[in-house]
N, C-alpha and C positions, 0 to 999 in steps of 0.2 A: 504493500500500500504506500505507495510513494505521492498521492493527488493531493493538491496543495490545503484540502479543507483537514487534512490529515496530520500538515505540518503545523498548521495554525493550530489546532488542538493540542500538539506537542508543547508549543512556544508556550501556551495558555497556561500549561499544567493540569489539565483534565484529569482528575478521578477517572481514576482507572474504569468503573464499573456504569459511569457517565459516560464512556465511549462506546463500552460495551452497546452500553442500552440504545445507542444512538447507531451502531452499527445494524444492532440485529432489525432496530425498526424500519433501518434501510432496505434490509434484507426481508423484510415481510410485505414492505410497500411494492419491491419488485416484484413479489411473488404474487400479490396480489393483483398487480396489475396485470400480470404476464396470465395468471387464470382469468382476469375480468373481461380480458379482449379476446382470450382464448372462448368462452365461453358465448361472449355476443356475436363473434365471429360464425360459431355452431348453430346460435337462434339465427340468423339471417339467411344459412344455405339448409335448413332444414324444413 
């Protein structure tokens, strides 16, 4: 992970479990969008 919002959180000194938490909700917005469109994508050709 070297993207600059990563280094600023470095400089910052973020709590460790502050970043955590800020990673995984990254990682669940992905996932969720990636099923939301997957899923509207399925209503439209069905």
């Amino acid at each position: 992970m070297k993207d600059k919002g990563f280094s600023i959180f470095l400089s910052k000194k973020v709590p460790a479990f502050q970043l955590f938490e800020l990673h995984k909700a990254s990682i669940l917005g992905r996932l969720w969008q990636k099923n939301h469109s997957y899923n509207s994508y399925r209503r439209i050709n069905n």
